[in-house]
N, C-alpha and C positions, 0 to 999 in steps of 0.2 A: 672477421667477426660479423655474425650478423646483427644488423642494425636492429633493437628494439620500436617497437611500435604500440599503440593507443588498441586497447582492447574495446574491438569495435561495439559489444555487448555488453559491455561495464554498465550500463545504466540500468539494467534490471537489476541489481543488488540494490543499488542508489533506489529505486521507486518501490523496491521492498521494502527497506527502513522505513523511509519516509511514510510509506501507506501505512505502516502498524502503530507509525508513532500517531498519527491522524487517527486512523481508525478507534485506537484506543481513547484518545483525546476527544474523540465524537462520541464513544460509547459511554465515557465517562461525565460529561456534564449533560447528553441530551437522552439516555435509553435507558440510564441507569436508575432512575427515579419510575418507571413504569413496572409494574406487578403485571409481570408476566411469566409464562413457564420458562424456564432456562434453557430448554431449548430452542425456544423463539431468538433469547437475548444470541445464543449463540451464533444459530441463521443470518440474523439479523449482521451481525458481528462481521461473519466469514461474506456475504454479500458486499458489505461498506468497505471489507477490505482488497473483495475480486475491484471493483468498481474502481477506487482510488490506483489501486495500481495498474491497472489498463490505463486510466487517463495518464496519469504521470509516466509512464513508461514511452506511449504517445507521443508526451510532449517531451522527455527526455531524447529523444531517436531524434530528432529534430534539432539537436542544439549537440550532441553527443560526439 
């Protein structure tokens, strides 16, 4: 039987959650109050959450 093992890539799921839960969590008390076009908030949106999950991915591969 083969021996099971640690999927050496698992922590990109783990730094997706976590960036959307942020991301959201940032959009929602600090972008949410700006009158801007919806496209911006989106941009805006889809950047904070390239951003947070490179770093956490990062730093996840490090500890993984």
């Amino acid at each position: 039987m083969k021996k099971s093992h640690k999927d050496p890539e698992g922590y990109y799921a783990v730094s997706a959650v976590v960036a959307v839960i942020l991301t959201i969590t940032i959009h929602y008390f600090f972008l949410s109050n700006f009158n801007i076009h919806s496209t911006l908030h989106v941009s805006i949106g889809i950047g904070i959450f390239f951003l947070l999950s490179a770093m956490l991915s990062s730093i996840l591969s490090r500890f993984w």
